[in-house]
VOPAGU-2260 file (C-alpha; in pm, 1 decimal, decimal comma):
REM VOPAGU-2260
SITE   aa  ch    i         X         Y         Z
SITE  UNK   A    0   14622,0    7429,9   -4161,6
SITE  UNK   A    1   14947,3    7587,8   -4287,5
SITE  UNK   A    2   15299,9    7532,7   -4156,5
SITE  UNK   A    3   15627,5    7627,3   -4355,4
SITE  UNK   A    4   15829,8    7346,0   -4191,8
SITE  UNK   A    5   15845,3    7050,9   -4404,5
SITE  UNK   A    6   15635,4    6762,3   -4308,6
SITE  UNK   A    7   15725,6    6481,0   -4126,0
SITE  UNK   A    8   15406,5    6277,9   -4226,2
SITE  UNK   A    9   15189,7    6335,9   -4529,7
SITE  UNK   A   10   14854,6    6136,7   -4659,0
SITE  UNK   A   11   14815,8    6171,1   -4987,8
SITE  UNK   A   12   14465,7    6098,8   -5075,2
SITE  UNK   A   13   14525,3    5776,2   -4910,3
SITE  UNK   A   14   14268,3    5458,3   -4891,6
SITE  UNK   A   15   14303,0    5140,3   -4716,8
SITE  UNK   A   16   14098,5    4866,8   -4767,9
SITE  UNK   A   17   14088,8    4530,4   -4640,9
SITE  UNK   A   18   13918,2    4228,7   -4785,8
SITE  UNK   A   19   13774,7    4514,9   -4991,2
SITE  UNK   A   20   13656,4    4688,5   -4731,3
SITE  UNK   A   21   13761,0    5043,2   -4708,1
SITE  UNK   A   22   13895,2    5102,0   -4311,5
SITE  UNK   A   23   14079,5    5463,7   -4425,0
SITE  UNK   A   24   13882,4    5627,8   -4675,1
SITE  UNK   A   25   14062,3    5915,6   -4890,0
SITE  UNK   A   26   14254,2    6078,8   -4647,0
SITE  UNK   A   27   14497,1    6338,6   -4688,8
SITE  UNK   A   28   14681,1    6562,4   -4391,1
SITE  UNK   A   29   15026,6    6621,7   -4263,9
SITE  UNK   A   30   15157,8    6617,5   -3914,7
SITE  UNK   A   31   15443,7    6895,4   -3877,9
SITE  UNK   A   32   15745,4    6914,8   -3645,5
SITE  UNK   A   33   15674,4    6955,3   -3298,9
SITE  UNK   A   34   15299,3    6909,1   -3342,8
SITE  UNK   A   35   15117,2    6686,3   -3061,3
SITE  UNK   A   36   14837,6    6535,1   -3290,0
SITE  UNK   A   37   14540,9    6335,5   -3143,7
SITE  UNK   A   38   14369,3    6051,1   -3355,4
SITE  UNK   A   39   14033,5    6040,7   -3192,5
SITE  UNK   A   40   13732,4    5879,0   -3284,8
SITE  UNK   A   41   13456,1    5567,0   -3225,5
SITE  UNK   A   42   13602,7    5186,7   -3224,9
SITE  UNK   A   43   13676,5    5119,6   -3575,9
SITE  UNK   A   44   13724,2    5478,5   -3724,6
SITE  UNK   A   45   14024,6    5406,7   -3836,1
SITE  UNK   A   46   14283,7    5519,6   -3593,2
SITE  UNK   A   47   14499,7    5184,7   -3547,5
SITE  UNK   A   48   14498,3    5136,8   -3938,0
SITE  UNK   A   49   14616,2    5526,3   -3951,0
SITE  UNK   A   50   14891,0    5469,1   -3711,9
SITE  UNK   A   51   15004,5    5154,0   -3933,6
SITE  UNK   A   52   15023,1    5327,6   -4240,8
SITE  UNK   A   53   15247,3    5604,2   -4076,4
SITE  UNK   A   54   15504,0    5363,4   -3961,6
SITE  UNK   A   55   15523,5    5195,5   -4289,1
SITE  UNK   A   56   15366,9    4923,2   -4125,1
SITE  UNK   A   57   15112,6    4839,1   -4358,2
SITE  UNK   A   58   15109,4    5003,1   -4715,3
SITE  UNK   A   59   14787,5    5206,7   -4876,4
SITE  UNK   A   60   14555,2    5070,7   -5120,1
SITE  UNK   A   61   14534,8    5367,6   -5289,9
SITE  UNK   A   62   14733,3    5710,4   -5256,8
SITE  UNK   A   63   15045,3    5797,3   -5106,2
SITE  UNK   A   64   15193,7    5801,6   -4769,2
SITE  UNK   A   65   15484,4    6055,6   -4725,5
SITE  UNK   A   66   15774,2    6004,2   -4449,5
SITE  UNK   A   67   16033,4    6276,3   -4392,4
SITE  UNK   A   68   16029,4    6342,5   -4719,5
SITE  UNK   A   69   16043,0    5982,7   -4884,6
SITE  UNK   A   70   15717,6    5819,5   -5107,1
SITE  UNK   A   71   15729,3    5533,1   -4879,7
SITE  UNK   A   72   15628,5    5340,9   -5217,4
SITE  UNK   A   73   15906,0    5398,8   -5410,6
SITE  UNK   A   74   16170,5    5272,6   -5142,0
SITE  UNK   A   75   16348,3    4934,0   -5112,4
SITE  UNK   A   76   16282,9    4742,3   -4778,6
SITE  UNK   A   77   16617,3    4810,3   -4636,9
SITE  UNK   A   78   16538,9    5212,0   -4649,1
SITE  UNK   A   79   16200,0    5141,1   -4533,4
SITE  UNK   A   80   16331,3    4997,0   -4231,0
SITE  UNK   A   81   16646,0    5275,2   -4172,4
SITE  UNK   A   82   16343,3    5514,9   -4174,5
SITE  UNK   A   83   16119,6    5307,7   -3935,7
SITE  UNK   A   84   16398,2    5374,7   -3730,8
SITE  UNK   A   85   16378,0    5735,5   -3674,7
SITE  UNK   A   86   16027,7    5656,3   -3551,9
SITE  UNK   A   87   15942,3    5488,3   -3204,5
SITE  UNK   A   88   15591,9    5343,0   -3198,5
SITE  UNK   A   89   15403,3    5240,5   -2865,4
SITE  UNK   A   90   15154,2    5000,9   -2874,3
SITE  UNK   A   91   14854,0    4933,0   -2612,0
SITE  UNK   A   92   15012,1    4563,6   -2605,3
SITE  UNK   A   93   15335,0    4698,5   -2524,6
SITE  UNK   A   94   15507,9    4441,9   -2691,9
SITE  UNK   A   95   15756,4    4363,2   -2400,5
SITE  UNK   A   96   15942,2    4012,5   -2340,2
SITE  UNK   A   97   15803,8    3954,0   -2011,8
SITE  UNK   A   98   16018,2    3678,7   -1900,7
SITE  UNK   A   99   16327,5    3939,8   -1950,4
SITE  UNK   A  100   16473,1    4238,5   -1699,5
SITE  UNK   A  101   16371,5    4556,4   -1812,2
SITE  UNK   A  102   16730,4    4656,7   -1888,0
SITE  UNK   A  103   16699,7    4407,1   -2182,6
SITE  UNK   A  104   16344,0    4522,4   -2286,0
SITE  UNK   A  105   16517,1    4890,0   -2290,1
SITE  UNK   A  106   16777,2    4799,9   -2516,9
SITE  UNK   A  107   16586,0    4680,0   -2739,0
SITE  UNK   A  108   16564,8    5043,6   -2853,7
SITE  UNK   A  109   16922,1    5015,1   -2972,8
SITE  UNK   A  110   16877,6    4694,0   -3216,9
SITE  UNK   A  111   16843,7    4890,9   -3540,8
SITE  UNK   A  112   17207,3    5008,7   -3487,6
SITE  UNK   A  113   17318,1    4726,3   -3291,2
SITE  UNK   A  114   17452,9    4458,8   -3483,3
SITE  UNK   A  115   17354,7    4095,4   -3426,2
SITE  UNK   A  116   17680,6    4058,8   -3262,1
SITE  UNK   A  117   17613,8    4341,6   -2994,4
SITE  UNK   A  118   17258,6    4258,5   -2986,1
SITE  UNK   A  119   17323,0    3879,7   -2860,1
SITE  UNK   A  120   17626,0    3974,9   -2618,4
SITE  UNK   A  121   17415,2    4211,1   -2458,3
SITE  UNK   A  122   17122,5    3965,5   -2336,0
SITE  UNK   A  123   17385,5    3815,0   -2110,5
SITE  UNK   A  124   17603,4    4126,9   -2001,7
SITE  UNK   A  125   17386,3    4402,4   -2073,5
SITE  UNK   A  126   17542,3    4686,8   -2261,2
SITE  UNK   A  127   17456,9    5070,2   -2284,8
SITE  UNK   A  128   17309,9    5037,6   -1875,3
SITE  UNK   A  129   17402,3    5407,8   -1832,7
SITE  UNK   A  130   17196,8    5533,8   -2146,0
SITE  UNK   A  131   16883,1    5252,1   -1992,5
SITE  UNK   A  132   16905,2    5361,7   -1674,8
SITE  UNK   A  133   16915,5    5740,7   -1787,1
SITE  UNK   A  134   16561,0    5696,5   -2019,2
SITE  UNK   A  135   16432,0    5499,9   -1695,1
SITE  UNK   A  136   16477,7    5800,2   -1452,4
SITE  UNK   A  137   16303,6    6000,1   -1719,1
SITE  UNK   A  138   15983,7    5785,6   -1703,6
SITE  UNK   A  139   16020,1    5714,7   -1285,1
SITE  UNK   A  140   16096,1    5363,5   -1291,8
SITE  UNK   A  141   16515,5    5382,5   -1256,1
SITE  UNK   A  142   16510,2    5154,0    -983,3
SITE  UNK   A  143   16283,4    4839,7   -1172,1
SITE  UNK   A  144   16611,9    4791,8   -1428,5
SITE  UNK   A  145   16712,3    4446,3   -1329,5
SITE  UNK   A  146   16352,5    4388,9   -1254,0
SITE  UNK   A  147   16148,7    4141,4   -1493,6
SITE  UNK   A  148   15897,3    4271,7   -1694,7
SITE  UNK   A  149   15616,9    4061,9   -1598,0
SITE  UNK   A  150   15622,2    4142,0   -1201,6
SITE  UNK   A  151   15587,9    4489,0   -1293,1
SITE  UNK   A  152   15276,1    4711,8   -1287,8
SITE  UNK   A  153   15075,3    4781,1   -1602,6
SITE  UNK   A  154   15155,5    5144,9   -1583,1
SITE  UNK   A  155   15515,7    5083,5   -1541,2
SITE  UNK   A  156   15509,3    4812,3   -1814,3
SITE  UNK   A  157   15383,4    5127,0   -2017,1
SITE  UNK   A  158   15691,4    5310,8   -1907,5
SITE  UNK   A  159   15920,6    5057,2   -2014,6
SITE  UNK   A  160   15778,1    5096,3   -2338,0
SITE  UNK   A  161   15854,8    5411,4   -2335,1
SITE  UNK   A  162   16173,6    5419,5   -2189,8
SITE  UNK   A  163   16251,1    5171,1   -2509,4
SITE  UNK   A  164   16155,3    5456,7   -2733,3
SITE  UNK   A  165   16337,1    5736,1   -2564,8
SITE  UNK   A  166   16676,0    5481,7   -2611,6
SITE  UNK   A  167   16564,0    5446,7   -2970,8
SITE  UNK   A  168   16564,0    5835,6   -2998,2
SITE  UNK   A  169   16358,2    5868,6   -3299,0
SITE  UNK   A  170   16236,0    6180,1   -3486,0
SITE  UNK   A  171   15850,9    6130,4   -3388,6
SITE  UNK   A  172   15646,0    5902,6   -3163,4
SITE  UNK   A  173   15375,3    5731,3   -3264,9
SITE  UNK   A  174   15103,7    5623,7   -3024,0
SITE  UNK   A  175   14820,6    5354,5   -3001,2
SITE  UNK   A  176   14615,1    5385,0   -2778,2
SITE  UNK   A  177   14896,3    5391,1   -2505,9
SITE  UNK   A  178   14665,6    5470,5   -2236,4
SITE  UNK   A  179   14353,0    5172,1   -2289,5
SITE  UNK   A  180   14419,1    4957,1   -2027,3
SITE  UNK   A  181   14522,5    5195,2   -1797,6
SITE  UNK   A  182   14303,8    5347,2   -1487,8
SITE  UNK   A  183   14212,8    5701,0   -1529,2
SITE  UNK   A  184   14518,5    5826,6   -1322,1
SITE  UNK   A  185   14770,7    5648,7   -1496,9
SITE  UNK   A  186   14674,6    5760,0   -1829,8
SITE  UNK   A  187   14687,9    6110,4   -1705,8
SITE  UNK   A  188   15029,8    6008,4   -1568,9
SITE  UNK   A  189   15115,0    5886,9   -1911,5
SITE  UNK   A  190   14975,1    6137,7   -2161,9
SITE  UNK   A  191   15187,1    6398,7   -1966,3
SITE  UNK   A  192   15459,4    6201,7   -1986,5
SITE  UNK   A  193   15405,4    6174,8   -2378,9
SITE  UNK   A  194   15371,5    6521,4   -2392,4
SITE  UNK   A  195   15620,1    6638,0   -2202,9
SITE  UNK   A  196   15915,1    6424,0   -2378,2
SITE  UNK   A  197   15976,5    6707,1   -2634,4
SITE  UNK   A  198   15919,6    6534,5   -2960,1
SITE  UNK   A  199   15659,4    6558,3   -3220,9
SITE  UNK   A  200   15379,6    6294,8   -3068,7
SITE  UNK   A  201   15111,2    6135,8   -3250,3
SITE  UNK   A  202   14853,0    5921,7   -3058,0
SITE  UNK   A  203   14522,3    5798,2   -3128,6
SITE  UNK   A  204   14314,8    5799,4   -2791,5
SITE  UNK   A  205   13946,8    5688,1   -2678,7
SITE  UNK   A  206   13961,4    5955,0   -2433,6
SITE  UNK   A  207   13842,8    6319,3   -2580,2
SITE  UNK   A  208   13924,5    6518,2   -2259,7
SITE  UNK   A  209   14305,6    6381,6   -2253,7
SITE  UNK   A  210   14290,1    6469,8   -2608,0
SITE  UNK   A  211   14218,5    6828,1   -2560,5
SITE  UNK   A  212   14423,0    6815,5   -2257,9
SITE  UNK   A  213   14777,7    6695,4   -2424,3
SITE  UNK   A  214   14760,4    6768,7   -2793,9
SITE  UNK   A  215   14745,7    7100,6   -2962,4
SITE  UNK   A  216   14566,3    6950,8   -3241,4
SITE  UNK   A  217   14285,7    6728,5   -3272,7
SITE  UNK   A  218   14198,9    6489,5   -3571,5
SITE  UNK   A  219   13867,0    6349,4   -3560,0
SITE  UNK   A  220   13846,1    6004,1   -3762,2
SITE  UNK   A  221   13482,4    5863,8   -3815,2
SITE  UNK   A  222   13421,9    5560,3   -4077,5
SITE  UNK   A  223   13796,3    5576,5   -4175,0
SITE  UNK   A  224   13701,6    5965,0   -4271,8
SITE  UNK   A  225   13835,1    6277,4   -4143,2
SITE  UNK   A  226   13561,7    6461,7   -4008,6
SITE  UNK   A  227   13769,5    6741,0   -3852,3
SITE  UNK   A  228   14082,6    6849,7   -3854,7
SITE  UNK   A  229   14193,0    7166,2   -3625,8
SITE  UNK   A  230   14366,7    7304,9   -3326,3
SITE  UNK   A  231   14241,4    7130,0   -2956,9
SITE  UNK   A  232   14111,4    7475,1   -2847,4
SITE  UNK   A  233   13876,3    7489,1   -3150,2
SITE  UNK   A  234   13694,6    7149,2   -3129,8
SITE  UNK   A  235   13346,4    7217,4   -3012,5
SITE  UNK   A  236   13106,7    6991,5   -2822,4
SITE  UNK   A  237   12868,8    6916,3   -3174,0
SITE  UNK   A  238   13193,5    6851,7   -3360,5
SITE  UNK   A  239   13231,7    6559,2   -3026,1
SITE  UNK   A  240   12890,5    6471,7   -3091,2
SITE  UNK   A  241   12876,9    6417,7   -3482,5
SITE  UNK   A  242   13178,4    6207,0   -3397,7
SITE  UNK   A  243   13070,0    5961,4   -3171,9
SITE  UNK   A  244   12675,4    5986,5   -3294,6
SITE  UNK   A  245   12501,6    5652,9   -3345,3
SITE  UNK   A  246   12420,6    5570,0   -3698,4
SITE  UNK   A  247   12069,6    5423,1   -3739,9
């Protein structure tokens, strides 16, 4: 697959093992600007541990993992964070503080700029409610702000999450499994949100069909492997098969 933007994410012949056990095996790709990329594959492929190694989460055993340009290796844990920052990463836990209004689960999209300072003055006069409510409308939940977090929905927990992200306003968006413990029509409702929020969008998904549905490109991730790697369109039903296939 060519492209002659400069990456945003590149695998260099990257490994991950844990315990000595390889979970990403030798994988190298890069994910392009404006690209909706699907990590698809079996429980345990590797998709999580993918995600993880994108957001400078977790490091690689072996090889090199690439971030706008920077060896992720090679930086100093303060840079490491200022370029976490330029990504927003949703998790299938959402990672919300339930016993907190959603206006204060938004802004938490603003604490790598905040200082400690604005940060602490805002959990009892919430700052920046314009900018919340704003990324609220965008996800259809404008009118849960001083709502707390756990009396809402788990689909409009989800868009909280995302909401956070959209304050954040980070280059790319990386997605686990946002849509797991959703019902089918919420993660419909979801993935075109996703899609439709006009950055570059990776998201590892169970669900093939909303794959092909919402990405324009399709990874396929079996034993920590890539076993495919090409446009949605071109993914045929024995590449779905040899993905998800038993072994004996």
């Amino acid at each position: 697959m060519t492209n002659n933007q400069y990456p945003i994410f590149e695998c260099k012949n990257v490994t991950k093992q844990f315990n000595n056990f390889p979970v990403i095996q030798e994988i190298t790709l890069q994910i392009f600007p404006g690209q909706k990329v699907a990590l698809v594959g079996s429980s345990g492929a590797g998709k999580s541990t993918l995600i993880n190694l994108l957001n400078g989460t977790i490091r690689p055993t072996y090889g090199q993992v690439w971030v706008l340009g920077r060896d992720l290796s090679q930086l100093k844990p303060q840079s490491v964070r200022k370029l976490q920052s330029q990504i927003g990463t949703i998790y299938q836990q959402f990672h919300l503080v339930n016993n907190l209004q959603v206006i204060h689960n938004v802004n938490a999209g603003h604490l790598g700029r905040w200082s400690f300072l604005q940060a602490a003055f805002s959990l009892m006069f919430p700052l920046e409610v314009e900018t919340a409510v704003g990324a609220l409308k965008r996800v259809g939940i404008a009118e849960k702000v001083y709502q707390r977090c756990d009396r809402l929905s788990g689909g409009q927990q989800q868009r909280v999450a995302i909401a956070r992200v959209l304050v954040q306003d980070p280059v790319v968006i990386l997605a686990d499994e946002p849509v797991a413990s959703l019902d089918p029509e919420l993660s419909r409702e979801i993935m075109q949100l996703l899609a439709e929020l006009g950055k570059t969008l990776v998201v590892s998904l169970h669900d093939f069909e909303l794959a092909r549905r919402f990405c324009d490109r399709i990874v396929g991730l079996r034993q920590g492997r890539v076993l495919f790697d090409c446009a949605a369109e071109a993914v045929t039903l024995e590449m779905v098969d040899e993905l998800y296939k038993r072994d004996n």
